[in-house]
N, C-alpha and C positions, 0 to 999 in steps of 0.2 A: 682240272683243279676244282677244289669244292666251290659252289657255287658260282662258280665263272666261266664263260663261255670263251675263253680266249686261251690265248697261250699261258702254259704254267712259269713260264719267265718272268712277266711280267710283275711289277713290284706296287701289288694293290695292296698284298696282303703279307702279314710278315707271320715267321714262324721262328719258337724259341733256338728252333737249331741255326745252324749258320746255311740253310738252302730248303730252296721252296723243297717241298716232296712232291711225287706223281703218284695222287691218288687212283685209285682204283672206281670203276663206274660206279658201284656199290656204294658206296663213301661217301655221304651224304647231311654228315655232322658238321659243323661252322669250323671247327677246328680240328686237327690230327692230334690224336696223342703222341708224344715225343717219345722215345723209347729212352733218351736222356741226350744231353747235350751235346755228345760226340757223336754221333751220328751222325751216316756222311747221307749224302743226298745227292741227285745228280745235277739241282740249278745250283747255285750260290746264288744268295740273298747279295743284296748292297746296301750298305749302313750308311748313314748320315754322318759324314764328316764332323770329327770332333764331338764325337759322343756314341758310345756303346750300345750295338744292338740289342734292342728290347721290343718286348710283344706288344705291338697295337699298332693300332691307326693312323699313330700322330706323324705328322707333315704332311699328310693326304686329306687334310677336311679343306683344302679349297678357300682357307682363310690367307689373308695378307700377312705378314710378318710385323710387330710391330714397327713404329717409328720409334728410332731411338732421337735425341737431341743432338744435334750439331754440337760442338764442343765448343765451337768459337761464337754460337749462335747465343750458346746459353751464359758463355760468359759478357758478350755483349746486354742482354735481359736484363740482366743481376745490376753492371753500372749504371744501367738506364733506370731499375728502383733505388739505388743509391741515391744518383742524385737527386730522384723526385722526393727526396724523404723516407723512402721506403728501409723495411728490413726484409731480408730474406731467412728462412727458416732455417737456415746454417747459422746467421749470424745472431740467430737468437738464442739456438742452441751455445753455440760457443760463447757468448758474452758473459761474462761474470755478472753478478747481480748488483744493483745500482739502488742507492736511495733516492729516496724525494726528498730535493730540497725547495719547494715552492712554497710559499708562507699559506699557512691553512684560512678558507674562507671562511669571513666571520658569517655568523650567526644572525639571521631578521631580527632585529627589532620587534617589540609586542605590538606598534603602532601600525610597525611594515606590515605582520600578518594579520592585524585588523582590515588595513587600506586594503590588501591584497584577496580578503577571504571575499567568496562566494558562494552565497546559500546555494543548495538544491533545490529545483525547481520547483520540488513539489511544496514546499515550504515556501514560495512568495505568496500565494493567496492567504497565508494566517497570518507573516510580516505587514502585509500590504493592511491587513485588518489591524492589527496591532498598532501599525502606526497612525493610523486614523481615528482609532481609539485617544492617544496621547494628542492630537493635534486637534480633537476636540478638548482636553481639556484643557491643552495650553489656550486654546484662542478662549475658553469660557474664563479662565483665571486673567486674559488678556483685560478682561469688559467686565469682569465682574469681578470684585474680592472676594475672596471668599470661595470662590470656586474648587481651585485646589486642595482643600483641607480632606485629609484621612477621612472624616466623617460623612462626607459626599460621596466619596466611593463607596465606603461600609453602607451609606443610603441604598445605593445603586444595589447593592445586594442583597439589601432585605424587602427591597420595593420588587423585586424580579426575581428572588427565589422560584418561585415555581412556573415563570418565565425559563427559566435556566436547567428544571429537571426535564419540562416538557419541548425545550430545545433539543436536550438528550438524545430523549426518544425519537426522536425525528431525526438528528442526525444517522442514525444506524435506518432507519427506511430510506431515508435518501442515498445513503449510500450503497446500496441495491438497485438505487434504480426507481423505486418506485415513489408513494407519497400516501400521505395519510391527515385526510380534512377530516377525521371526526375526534381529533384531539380535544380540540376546545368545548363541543358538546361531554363530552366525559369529563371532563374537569366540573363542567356545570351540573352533570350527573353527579359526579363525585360527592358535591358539597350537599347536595339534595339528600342522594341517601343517608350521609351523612346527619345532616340534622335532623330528618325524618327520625331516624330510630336512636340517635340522642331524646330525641323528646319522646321517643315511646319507652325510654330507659335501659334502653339496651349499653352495656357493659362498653366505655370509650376504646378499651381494644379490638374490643368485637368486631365492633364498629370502622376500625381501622383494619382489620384483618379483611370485612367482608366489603368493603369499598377499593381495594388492592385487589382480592379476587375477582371482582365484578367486572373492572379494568381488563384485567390480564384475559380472563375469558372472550371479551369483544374481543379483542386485537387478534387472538386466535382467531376466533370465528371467520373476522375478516380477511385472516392472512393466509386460511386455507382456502376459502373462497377464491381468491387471489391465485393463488398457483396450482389445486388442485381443479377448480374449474374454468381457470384462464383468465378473466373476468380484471377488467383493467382496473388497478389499483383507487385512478381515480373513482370511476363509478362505485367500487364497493365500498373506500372510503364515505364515499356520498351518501351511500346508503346508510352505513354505520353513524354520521353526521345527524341523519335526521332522526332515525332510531333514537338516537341516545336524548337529541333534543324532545324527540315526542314523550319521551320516559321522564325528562323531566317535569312538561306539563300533566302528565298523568298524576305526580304525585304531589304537585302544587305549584300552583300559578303566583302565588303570595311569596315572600321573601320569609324564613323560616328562623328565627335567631336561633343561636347556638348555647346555650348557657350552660352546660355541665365544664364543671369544677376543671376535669384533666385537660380539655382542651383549653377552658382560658389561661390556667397555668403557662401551658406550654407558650401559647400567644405572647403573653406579656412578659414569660420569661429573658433575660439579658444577659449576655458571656460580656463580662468585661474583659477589656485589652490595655494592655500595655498605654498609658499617654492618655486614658481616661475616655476612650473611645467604647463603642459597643455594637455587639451583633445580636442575633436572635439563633433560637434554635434552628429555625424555619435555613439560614445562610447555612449552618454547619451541615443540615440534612443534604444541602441541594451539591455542596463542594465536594461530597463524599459522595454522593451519584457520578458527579466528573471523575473524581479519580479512580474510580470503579468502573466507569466505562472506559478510561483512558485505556486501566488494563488488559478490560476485555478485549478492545481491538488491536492492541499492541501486540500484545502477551499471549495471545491465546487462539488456536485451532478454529475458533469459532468466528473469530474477531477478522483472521483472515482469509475465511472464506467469506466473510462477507465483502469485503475489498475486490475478493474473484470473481463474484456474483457480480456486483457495481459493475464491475469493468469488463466481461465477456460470459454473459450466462451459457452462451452454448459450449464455451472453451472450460468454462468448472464444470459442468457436467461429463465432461469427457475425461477433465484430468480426476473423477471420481467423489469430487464434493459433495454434502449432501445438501445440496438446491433446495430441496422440498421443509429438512427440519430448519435452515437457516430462514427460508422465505417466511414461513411459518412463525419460526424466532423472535424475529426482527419487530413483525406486527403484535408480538406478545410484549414485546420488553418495550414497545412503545404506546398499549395500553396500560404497562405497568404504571410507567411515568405517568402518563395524563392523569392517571388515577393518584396517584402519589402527588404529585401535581393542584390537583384535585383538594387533597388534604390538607396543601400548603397554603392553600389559598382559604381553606373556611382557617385555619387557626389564624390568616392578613386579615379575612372577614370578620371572620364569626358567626358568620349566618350562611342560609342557604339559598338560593336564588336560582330559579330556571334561566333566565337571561345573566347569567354571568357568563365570563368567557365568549361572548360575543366578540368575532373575530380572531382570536389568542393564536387559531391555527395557523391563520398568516404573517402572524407578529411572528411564531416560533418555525414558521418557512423561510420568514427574511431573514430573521437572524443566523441560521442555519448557513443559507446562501453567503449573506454577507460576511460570514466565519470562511468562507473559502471552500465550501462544499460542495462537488458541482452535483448539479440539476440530474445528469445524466449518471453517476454512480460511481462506485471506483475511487473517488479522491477525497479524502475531507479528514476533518480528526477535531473531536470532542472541543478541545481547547480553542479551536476557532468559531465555536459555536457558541461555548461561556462568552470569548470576545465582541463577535457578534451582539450578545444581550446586552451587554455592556455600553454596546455603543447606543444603541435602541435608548435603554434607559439615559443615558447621558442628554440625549436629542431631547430627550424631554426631560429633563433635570436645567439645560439651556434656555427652552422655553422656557420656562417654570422661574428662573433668575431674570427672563426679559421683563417678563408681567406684561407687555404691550402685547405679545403675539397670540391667535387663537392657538388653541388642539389642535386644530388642524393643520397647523403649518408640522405638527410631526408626524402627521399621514402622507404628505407633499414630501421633505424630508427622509424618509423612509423609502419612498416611491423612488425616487432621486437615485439614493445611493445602491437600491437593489436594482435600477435598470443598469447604473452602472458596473457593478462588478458580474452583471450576468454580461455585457457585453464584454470586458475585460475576460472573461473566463473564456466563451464565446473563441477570445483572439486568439489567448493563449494556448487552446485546443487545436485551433486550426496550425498552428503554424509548427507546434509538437508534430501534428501530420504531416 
């Protein structure tokens, strides 16, 4: 038989006829060609009871036959999910369809999903800030009349405008990761050049156009320093700190006044409000920096790649960011501000002064921090930064209604609340991990 060493009786292999054939030695194909179905042979094949012989293999692969179900096994199963409650797939099929008549659940209450909400996590550092905001000025309105009036607040904004542009900028470095101490010297540059070429007569736009560039050019400087030569933010901030302070005494040691016409204008100009209240131009310039960087980091390609940088430089660089024009960015848009910043403060001044901004860069690190920014990158947002100033200013708006207390109780004060919420950050990081 083809390929079998055995007798041609035996029933390995089936053929379409009704009997094996006796091939010939020669014969060496898997199967004979049938000459057609009558064709006699000298084995007779043997069929499988209850079913027509057919060509193959089948009941020869050495498999078990299925298990069928007991009949009295399976109707025992079925009463035992009856009376557990169950249904059986028969009895779903054949039931007719049924309504609900269960009385429909009411609806929460606005107070229930008040009690019941749950901020996101990443929003308790700007909650936490906000409410320390209002609980400073419940307890000043507690001790003092007067505290709570709309005009105290509107103070708080015009006393810290450029408090609040040069928070800005610092929050988009910090959220990177890195940091930047030569803010407050540029703002003391700012006002310098500023009155400098005011009194040599130079055009008040000019003037504001090339004190804006001069800004933004440092910040670059420092921000490629910074990533294209490795060079730790702090140190080349440092660097840029002292530069910018020596620049000022370069071009005077004296305090400088300011007297052209556009800038006192804009100084003593006043938006009146609703209720007989008042702001200055100086608040509207600084609120429109917020909600312009709210959307850059919201809103935009830029915004969150810098969130990716904060929180895993080596992972944005892999997922294709570009690390180099963000790092770069960041130290621009934060010389923008200081510079800008800078502006806001000779139109509060009016004058020019080397020693202004003395410290300003760690008044606009705390505030930054205490807005809920962490130190290490990745987490923060604009409006907890505003909050942050807010409260700064407030601390000393307190003082300021004690009249017993020195200054210094809002350096202690400030001290206080930024050791605190870095330790609070601190906690809440570890325990994320």
């Amino acid at each position: 038989m083809d390929r079998a060493g055995r007798h041609s009786g035996r029933r390995h292999r089936r053929h379409r006829a009704h009997r094996w054939p006796i091939l010939h030695r020669g014969h060496r194909g898997r199967r004979t060609a049938d000459r057609h179905s009558h064709s006699h042979h000298h084995q007779r094949r043997h069929s499988v009871r209850g079913q027509l012989p057919v060509q193959g293999s089948r009941h020869h692969r050495g498999l078990p036959p299925a298990i069928t179900a007991n009949p009295r096994h399976a109707a025992v199963l079925r009463a035992t999910r009856l009376d557990q409650g169950g249904t059986s797939v028969s009895d779903l099929l054949t039931a007719p369809p049924t309504t609900s008549t269960s009385a429909p659940v009411p609806s929460p209450s606005t107070w229930d999903r008040i009690r019941r909400y749950s901020p996101p996590t990443r929003f308790l550092p700007v909650i936490a800030t906000f409410a320390l905001f209002i609980g400073l000025f419940g307890l000043g309105e507690f001790r003092y009349s007067g505290f709570a009036d709309p005009q105290v607040f509107l103070s708080l904004l015009i006393d810290n405008s450029f408090l609040i542009v040069l928070a800005v900028g610092m929050t988009f470095v910090i959220l990177t990761g890195g940091i930047d101490l030569s803010v407050g010297s540029v703002v003391a540059l700012s006002t310098m050049i500023a009155a400098r070429t005011l009194q040599l007569g130079w055009s008040p736009f000019v003037v504001m156009a090339v004190v804006l560039l001069c800004g933004t050019v440092l910040g670059t400087i420092m921000g490629a320093l910074i990533h294209y030569l490795q060079i730790q933010p702090f140190v080349a901030t440092l660097a840029g700190m002292f530069l910018a302070r020596g620049l000022c005494y370069m071009i005077g040691v004296e305090s400088i006044p300011i007297t052209d016409d556009t800038f006192s204008s804009i100084a003593f100009a006043v938006i009146e409000l609703p209720g007989g209240y008042t702001i200055t131009w100086s608040v509207v310039i600084a609120l429109v920096v917020v909600a312009v960087a709210m959307y850059v980091l919201a809103c935009t390609r830029f915004g969150r790649s810098v969130y990716g940088i904060g929180g895993n430089e080596a992972s944005a660089l892999l997922m294709g960011l570009k690390v180099a024009a963000v790092k770069v960015g960041v130290y621009a848009i934060s010389g923008f501000c200081a510079a800008l910043a800078g502006l806001l403060f000779s139109f509060y001044a009016l004058s020019g002064y080397s020693l202004n901004a003395v410290g300003m860069e760690l008044d606009a690190i705390a505030a930054v921090v205490i807005g809920g920014t962490l130190l290490t990158g990745g987490r923060g947002y604009v409006l907890g930064s505003l909050v942050g100033v807010l409260i700064l200013g407030a601390i000393q708006t307190f003082i300021a209604f004690d009249g017993t207390l020195s200054s210094w109780w809002t350096r202690i004060t400030i001290g206080v609340l930024l050791l605190l919420f870095v330790v609070a950050q601190r906690l809440m990081t570890a325990r994320r991990r």
